[in-house]
Backbone as numpy.savetxt, mean C-alpha at the origin, in Angstrom:
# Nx Ny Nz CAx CAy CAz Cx Cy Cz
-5.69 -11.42 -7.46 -6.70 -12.18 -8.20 -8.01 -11.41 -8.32
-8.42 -10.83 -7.63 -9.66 -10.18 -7.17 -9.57 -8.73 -7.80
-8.56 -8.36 -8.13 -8.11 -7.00 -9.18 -8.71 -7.20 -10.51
-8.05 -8.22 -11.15 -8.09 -9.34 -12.11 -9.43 -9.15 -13.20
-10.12 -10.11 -11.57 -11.44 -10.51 -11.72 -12.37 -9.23 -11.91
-12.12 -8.22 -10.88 -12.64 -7.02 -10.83 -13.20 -6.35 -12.29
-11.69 -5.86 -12.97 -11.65 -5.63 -14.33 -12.60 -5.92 -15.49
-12.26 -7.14 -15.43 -13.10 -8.18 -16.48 -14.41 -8.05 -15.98
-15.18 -8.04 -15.03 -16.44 -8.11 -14.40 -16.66 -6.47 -15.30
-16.24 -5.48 -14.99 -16.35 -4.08 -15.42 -16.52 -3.97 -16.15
-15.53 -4.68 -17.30 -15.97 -4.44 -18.61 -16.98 -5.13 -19.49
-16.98 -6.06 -19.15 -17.88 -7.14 -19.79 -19.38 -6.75 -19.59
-19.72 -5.70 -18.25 -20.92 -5.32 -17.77 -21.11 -4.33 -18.59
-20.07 -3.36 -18.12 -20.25 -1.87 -18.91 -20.59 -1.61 -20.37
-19.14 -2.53 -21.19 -19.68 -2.27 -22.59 -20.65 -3.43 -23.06
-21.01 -4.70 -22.40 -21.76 -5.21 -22.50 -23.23 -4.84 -22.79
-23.41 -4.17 -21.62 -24.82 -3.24 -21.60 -24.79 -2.78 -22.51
-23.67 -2.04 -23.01 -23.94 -0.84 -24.02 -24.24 -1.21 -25.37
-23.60 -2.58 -25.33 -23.87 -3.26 -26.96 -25.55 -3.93 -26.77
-25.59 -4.67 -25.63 -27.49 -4.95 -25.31 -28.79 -4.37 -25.19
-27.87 -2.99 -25.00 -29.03 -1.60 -25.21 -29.44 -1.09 -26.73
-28.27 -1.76 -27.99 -28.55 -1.08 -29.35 -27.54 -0.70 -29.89
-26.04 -0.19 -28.84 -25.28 0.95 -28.85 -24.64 0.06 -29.94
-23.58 1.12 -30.47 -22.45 0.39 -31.10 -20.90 0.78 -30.77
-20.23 -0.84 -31.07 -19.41 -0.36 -30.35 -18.26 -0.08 -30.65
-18.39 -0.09 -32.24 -17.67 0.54 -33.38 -17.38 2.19 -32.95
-18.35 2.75 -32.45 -18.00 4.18 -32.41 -16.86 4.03 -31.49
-16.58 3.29 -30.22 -15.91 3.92 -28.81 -14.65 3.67 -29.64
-14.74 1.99 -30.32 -13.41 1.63 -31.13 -12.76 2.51 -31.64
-13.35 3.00 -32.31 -12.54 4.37 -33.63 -12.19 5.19 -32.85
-12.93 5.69 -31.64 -12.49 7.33 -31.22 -11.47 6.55 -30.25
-11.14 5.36 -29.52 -10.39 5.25 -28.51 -9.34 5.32 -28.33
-8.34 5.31 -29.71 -6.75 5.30 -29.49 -6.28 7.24 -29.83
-7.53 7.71 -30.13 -7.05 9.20 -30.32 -7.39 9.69 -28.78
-8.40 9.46 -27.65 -8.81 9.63 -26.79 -8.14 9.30 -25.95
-7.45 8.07 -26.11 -7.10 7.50 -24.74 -5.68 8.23 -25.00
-5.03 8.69 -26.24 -3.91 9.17 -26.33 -3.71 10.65 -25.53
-4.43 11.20 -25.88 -5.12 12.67 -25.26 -5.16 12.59 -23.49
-5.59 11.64 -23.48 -6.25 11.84 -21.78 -4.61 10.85 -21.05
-4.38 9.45 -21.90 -3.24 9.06 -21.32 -1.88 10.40 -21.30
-1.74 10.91 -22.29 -0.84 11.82 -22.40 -0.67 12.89 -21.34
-2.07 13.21 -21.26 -1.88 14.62 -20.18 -1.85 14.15 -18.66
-2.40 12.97 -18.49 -1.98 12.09 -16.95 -1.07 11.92 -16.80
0.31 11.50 -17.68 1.35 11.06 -17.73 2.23 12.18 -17.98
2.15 13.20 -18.77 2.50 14.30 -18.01 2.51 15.34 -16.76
1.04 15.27 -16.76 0.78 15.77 -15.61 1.35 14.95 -13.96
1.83 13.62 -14.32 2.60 12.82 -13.09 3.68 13.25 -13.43
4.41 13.27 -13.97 5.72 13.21 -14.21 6.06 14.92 -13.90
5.64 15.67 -14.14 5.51 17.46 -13.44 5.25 17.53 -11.99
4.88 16.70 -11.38 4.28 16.69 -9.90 5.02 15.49 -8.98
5.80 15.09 -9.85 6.39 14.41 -9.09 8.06 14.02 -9.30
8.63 13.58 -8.15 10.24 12.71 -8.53 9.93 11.47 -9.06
11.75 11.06 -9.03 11.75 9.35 -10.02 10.83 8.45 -9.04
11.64 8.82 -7.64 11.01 8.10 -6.53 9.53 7.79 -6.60
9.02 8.59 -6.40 7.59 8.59 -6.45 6.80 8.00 -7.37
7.23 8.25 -8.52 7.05 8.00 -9.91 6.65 6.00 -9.46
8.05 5.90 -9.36 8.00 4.61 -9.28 7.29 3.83 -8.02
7.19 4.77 -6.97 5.97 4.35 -6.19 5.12 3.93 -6.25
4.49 5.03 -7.72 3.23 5.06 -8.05 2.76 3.29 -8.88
3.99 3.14 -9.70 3.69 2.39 -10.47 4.01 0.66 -9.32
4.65 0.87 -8.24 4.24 -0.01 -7.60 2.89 -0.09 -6.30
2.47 1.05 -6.42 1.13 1.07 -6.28 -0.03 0.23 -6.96
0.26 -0.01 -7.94 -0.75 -0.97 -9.06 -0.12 -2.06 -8.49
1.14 -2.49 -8.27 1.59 -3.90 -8.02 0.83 -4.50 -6.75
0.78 -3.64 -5.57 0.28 -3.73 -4.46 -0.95 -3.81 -4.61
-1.98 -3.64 -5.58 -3.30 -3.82 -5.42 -3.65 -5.24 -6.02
-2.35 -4.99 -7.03 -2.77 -7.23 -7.44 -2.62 -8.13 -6.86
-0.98 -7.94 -6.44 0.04 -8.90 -5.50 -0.92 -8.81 -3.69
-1.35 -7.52 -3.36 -1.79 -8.01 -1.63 -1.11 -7.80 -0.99
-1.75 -8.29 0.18 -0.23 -7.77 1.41 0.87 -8.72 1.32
1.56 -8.03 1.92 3.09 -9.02 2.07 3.66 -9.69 3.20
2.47 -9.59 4.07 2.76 -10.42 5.81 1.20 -10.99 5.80
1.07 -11.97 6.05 0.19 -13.37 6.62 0.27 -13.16 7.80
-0.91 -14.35 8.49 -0.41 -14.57 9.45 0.74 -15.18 10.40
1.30 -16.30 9.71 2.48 -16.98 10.13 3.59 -15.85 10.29
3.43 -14.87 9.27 4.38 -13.39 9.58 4.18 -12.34 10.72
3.33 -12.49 11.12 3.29 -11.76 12.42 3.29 -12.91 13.48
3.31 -14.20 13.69 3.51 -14.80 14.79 4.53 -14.59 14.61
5.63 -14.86 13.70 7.15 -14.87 14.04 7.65 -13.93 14.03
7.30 -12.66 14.18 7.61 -11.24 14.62 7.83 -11.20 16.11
6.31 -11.69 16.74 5.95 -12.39 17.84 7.14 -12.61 18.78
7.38 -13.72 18.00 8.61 -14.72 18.33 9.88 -13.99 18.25
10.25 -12.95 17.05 11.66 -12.51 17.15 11.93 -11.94 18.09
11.04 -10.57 18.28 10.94 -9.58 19.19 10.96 -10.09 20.31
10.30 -10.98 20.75 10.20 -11.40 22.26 11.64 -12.48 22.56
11.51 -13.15 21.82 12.68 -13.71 22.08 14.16 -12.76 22.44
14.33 -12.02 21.37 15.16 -10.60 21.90 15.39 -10.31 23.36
13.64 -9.75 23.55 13.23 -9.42 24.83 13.73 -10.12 25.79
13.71 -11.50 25.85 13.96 -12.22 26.93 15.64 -12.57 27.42
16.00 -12.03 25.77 17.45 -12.09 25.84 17.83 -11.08 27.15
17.71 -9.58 26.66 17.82 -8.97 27.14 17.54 -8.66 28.48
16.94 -9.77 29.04 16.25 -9.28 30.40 16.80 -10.51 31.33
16.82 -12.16 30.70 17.54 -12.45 31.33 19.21 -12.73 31.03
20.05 -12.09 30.30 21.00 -12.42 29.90 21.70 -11.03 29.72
21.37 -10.28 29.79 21.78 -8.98 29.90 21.81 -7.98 28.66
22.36 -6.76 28.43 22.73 -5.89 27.17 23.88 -6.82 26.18
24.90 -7.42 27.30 25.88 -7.78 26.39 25.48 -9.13 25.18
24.35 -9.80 25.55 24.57 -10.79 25.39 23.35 -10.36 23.61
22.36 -9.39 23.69 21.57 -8.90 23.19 22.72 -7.93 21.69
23.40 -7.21 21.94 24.34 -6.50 21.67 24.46 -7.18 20.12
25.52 -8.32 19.64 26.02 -8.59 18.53 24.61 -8.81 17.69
23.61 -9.57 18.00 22.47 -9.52 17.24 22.12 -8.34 16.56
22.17 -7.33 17.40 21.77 -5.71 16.90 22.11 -5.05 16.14
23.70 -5.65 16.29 24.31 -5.32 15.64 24.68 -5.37 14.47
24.78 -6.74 13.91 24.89 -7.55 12.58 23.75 -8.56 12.48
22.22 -7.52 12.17 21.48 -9.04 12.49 21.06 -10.23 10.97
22.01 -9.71 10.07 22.34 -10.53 8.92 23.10 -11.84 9.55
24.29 -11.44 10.43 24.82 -12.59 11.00 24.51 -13.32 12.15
23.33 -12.46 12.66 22.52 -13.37 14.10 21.87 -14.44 13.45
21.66 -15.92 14.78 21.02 -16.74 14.25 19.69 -16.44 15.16
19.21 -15.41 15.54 18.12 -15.24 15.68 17.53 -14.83 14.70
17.86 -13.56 14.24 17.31 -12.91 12.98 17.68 -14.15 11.70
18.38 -15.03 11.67 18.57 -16.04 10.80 17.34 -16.80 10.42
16.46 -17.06 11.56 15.64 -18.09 11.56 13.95 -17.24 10.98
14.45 -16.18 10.80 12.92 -15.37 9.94 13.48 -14.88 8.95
13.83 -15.24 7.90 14.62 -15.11 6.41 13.96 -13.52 5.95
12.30 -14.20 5.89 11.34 -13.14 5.23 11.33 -11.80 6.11
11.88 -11.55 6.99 11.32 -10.64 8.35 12.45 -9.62 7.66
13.84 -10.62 7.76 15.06 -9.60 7.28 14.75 -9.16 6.25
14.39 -9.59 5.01 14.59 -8.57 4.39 13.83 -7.42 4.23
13.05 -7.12 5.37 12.33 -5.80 5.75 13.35 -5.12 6.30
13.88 -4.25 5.69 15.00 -3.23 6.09 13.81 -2.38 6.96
13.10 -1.67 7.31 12.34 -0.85 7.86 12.12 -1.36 9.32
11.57 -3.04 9.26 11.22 -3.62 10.18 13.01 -3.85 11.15
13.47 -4.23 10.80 15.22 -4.66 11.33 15.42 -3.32 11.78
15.35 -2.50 11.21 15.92 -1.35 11.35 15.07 -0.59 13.03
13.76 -0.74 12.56 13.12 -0.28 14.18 13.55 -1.73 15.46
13.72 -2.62 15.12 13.56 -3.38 16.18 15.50 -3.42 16.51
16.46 -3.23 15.80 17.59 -2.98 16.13 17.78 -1.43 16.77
17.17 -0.41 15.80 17.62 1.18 16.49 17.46 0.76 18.33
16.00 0.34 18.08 15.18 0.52 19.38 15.92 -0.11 20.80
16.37 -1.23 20.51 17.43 -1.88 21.60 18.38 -1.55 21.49
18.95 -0.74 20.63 20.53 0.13 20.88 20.33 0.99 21.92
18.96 1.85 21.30 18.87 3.10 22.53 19.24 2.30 24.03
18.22 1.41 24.19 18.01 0.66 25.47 19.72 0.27 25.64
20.29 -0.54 25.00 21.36 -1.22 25.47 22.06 -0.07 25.82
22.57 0.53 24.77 23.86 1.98 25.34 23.40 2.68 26.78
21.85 3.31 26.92 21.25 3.51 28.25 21.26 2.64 29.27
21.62 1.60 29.37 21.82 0.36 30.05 20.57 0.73 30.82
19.36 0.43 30.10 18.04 0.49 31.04 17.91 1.34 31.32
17.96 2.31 31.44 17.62 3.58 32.34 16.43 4.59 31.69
16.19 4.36 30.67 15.09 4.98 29.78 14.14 5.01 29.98
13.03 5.76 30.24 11.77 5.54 30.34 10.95 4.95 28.98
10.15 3.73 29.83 9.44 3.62 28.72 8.38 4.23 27.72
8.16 5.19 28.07 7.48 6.03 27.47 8.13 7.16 27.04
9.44 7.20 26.82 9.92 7.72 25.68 10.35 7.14 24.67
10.71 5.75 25.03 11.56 5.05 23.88 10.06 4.91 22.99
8.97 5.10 24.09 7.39 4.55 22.89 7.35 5.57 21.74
7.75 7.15 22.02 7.61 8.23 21.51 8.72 8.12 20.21
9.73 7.47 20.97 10.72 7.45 19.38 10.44 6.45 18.32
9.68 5.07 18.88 9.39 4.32 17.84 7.92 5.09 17.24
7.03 5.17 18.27 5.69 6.11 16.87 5.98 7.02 16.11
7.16 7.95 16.28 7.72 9.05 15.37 8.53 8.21 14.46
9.14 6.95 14.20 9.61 6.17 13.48 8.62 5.71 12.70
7.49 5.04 13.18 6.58 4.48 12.52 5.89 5.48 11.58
5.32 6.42 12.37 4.73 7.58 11.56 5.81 7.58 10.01
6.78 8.00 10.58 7.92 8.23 9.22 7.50 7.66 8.23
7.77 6.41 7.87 7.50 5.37 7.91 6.15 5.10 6.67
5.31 5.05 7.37 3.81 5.32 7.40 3.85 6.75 5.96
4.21 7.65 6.33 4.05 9.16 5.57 4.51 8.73 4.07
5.49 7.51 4.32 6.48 7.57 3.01 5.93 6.04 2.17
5.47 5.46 2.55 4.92 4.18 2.37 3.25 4.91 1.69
2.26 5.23 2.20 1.53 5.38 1.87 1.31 6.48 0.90
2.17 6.99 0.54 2.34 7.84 -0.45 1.86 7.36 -2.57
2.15 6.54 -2.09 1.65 5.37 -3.61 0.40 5.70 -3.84
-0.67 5.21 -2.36 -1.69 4.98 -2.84 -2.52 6.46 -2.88
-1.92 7.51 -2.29 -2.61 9.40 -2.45 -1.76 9.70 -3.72
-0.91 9.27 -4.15 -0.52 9.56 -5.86 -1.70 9.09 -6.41
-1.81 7.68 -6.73 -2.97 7.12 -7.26 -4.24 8.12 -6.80
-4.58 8.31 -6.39 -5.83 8.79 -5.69 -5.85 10.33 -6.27
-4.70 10.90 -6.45 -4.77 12.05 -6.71 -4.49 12.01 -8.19
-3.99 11.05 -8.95 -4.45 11.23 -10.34 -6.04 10.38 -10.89
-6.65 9.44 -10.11 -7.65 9.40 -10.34 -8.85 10.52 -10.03
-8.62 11.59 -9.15 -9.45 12.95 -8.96 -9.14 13.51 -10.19
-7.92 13.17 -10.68 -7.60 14.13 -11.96 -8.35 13.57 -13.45
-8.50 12.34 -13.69 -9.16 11.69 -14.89 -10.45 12.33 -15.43
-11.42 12.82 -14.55 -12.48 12.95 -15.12 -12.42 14.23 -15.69
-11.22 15.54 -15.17 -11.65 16.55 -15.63 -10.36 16.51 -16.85
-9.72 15.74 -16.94 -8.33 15.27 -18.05 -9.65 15.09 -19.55
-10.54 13.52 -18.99 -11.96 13.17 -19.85 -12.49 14.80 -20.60
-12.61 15.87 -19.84 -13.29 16.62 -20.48 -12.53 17.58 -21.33
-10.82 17.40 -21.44 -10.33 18.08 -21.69 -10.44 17.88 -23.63
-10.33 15.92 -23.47 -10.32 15.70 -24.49 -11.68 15.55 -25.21
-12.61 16.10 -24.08 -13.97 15.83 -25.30 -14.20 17.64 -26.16
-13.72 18.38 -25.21 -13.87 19.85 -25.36 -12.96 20.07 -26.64
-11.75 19.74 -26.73 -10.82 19.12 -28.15 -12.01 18.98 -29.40
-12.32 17.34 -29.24 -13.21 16.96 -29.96 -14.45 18.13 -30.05
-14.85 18.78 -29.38 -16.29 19.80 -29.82 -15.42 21.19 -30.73
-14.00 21.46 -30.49 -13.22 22.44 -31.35 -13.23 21.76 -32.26
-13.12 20.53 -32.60 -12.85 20.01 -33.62 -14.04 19.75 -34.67
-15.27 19.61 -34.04 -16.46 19.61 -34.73 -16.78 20.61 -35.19
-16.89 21.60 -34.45 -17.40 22.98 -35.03 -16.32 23.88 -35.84
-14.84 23.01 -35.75 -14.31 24.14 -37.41 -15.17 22.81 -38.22
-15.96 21.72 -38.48 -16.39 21.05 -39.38 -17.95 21.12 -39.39
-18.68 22.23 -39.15 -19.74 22.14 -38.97 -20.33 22.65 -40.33
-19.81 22.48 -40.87 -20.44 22.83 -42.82 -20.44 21.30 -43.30
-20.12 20.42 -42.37 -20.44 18.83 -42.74 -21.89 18.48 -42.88
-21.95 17.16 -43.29 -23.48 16.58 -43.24 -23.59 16.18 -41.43
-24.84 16.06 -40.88 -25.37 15.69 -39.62 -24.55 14.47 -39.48
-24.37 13.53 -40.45 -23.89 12.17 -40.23 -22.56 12.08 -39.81
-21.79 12.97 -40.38 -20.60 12.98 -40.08 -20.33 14.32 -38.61
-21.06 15.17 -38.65 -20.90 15.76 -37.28 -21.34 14.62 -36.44
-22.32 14.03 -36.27 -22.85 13.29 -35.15 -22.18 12.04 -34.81
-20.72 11.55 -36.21 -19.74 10.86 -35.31 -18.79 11.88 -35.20
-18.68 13.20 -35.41 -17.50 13.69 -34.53 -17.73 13.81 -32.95
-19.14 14.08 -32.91 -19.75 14.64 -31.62 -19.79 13.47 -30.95
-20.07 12.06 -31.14 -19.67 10.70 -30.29 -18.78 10.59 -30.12
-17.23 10.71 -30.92 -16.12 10.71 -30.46 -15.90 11.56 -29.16
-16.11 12.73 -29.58 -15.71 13.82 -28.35 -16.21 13.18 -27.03
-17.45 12.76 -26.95 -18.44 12.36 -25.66 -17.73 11.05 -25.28
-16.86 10.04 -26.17 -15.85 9.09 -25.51 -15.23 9.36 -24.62
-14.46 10.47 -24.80 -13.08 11.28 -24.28 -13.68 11.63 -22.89
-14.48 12.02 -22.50 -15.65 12.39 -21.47 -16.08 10.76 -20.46
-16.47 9.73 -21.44 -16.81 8.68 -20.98 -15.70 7.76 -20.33
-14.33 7.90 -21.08 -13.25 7.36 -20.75 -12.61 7.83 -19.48
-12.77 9.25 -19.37 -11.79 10.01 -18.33 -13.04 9.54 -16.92
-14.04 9.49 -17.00 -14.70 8.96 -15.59 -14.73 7.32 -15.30
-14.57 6.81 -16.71 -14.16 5.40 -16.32 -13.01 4.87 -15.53
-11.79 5.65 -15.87 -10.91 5.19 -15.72 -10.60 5.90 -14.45
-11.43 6.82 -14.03 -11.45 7.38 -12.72 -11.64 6.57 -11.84
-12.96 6.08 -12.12 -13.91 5.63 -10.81 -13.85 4.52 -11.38
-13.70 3.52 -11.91 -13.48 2.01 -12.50 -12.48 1.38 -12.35
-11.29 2.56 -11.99 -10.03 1.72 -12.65 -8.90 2.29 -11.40
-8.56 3.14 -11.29 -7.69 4.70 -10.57 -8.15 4.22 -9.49
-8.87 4.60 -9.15 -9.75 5.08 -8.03 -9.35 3.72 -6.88
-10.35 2.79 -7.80 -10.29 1.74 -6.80 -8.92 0.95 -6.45
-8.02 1.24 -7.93 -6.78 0.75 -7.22 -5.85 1.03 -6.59
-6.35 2.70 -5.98 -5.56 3.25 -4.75 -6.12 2.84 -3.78
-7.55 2.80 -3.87 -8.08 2.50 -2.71 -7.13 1.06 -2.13
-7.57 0.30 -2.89 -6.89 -1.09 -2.67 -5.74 -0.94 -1.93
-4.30 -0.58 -2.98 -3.32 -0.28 -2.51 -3.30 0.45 -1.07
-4.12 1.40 -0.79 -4.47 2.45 0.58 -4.27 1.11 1.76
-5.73 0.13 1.34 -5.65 -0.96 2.22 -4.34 -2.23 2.41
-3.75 -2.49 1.48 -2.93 -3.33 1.84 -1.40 -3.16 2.86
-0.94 -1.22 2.05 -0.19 -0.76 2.69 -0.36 -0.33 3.99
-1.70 -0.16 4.73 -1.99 -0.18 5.79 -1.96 -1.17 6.61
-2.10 -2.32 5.90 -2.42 -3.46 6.49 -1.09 -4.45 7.11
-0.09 -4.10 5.97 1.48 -4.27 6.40 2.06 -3.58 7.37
1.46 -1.98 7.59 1.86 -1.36 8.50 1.52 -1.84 9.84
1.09 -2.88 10.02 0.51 -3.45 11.72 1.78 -3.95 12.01
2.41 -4.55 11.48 3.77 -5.40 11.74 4.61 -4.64 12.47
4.79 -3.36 12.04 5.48 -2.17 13.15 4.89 -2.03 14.24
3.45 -2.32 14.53 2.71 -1.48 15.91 2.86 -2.99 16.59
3.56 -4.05 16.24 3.31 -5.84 16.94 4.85 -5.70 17.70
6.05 -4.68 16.85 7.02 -4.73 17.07 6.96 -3.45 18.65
6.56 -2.76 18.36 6.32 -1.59 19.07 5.75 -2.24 20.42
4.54 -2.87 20.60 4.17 -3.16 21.54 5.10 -4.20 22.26
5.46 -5.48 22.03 6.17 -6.03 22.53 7.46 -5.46 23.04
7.92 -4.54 23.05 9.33 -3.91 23.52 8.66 -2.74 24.35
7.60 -2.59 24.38 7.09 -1.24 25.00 6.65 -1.97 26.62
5.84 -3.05 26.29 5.24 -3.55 27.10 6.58 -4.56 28.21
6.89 -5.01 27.23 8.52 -5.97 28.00 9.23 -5.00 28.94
9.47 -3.46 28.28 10.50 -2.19 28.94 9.27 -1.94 30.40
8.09 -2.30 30.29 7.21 -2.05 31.78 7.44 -2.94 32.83
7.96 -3.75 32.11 7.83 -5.37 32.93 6.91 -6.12 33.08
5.94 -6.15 31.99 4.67 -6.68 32.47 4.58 -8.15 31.94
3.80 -8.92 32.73 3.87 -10.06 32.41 3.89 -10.85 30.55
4.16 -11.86 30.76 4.02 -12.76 29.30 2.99 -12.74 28.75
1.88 -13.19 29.59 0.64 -13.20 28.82 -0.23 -11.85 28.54
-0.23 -10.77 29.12 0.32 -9.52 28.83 0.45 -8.93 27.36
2.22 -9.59 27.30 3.05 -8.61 26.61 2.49 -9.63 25.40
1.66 -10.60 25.04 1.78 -10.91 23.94 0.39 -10.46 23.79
-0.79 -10.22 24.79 -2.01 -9.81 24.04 -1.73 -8.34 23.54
-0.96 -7.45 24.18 -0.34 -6.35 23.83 -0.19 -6.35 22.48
0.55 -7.42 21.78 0.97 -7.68 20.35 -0.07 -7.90 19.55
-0.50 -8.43 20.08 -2.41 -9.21 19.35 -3.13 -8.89 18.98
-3.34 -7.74 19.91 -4.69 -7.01 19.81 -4.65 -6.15 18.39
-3.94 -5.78 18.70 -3.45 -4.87 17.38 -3.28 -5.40 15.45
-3.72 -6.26 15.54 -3.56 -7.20 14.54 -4.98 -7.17 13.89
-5.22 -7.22 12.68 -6.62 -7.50 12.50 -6.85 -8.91 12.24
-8.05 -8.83 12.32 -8.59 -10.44 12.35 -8.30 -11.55 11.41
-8.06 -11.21 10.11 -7.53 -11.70 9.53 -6.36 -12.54 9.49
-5.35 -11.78 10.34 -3.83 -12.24 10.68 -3.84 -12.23 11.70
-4.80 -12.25 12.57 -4.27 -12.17 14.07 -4.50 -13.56 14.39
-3.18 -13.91 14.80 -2.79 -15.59 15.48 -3.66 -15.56 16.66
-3.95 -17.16 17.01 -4.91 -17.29 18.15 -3.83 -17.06 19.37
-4.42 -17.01 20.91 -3.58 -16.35 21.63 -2.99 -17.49 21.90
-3.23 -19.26 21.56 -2.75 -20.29 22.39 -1.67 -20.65 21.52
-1.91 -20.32 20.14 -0.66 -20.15 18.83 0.43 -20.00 19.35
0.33 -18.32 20.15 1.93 -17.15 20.42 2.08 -18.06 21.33
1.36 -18.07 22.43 1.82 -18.84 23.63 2.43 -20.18 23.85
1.50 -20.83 22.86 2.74 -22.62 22.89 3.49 -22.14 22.30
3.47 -21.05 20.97 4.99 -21.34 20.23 6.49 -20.71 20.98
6.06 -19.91 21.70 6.86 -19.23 22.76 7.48 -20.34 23.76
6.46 -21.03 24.19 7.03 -22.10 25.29 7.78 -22.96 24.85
8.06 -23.13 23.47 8.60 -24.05 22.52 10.57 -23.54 22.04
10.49 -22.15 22.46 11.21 -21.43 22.24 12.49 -20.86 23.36
């Protein structure tokens, strides 16, 4: 919503001003579909040379992620909370075996059953199943501070490949403004084979060109820019859900108490989504 809103605020200011100052805004009109063709063209080549399909399509769900937001709430990290630990407790009082088929098929566990939204995080299932295989096949014997080392080298992974959207974005918005000058420098070749014209007609070739210039930093810093940034933040912000999973199995493999192992989970949460501590705790006792 706030993308949206963003936009419209931008423009309405920008060319607003420009029409309240005198300007006209007939000129940007005329030069904009040869300009934006020019500058869209060589961005869109220039992505498509620098990058795979993969990525490609990263990129373009990069914009999705700056409209749509994150994709875990808070109610999504309490019941992370809840999966993980519940697991945990499997495992500790009920043994490997009993922990085991969940891990295994956790499409057909009715633990993993009861967080619909959790499953279909293949990334998330995937660390919180690898991670108790290690443990179960080791039948305990692991130090906890290695199994910590294999999930942050997971997460990292993870992390490297996920945030990749929003340094595409970022790295073709560094690219817009000097794309902008490519097509105004065009437009000044183009004036001066016409410089046996009248002033009137050079001085709209020479506004056109200075569009091409005006467009490529707009769409830099107006548009690009901020919606990697965005994207930067949300995909970061999903990434906590791994460090809630991480802690609770890190902290459980120490043995450390309940109230503990869930501020362990907590802390790590930003404020936004971070459940109150009496939340985890009744809902746990409930469990």
């Amino acid at each position: 919503m706030f993308a949206g809103i963003g936009i419209v605020v931008l423009l309405v200011l920008v060319f607003g001003g420009f029409i309240v100052s005198g300007g006209s805004i007939g000129v940007i009109l005329h030069a904009l579909p040869v300009e934006m063709t020019i500058i869209g063209g060589a961005a869109i080549g220039a992505t498509l040379a620098g990058n795979s399909g993969a990525e490609i399509k990263g990129l373009l769900g990069g914009f999705g992620k700056a409209f749509k937001g994150p994709t875990y709430n808070k109610k999504d990290f309490l019941d992370t909370i809840f999966l993980v630990s519940k697991l945990m407790k499997m495992l500790r009082t009920d043994g490997p075996v009993a922990v085991e088929p969940h891990i295994e098929d956790p499409k057909s566990s009715a633990i993993f059953g009861e967080y619909p939204k959790l499953l279909k995080d293949s990334t998330l299932i995937h660390l919180i199943c690898d991670t108790l295989r290690l443990v179960v096949v080791s039948s305990g014997t692991l130090d906890p501070r290695a199994v910590e080392e294999v999930m942050d080298n997971s997460i990292k992974t993870h992390q490297h490949h996920a945030i990749s959207p929003a340094n595409n974005l970022q790295t073709l918005a560094d690219a817009l403004p000097a794309l902008g000058i490519v097509a105004a420098v065009l437009g000044v070749v183009k004036t001066m084979d016409s410089i046996d014209q009248p002033p009137e007609i050079l001085g709209e070739m020479i506004g056109s060109a200075l569009v091409g210039t005006f467009l490529g930093v707009l769409l830099a810093y107006g548009f690009v820019g901020p919606f990697a940034n965005r994207a930067k933040q949300v995909i970061e912000g999903d990434q906590a859900i791994y460090h809630v999973v991480k802690q609770i199995i890190i902290a459980s493999l120490h043995g450390h108490p309940l109230p503990l192992v869930i501020e362990a989970a907590r802390s790590g949460i930003a404020h936004s989504n971070q459940p109150a501590f009496a939340d985890v705790f009744d809902g746990m006792r409930g469990r």
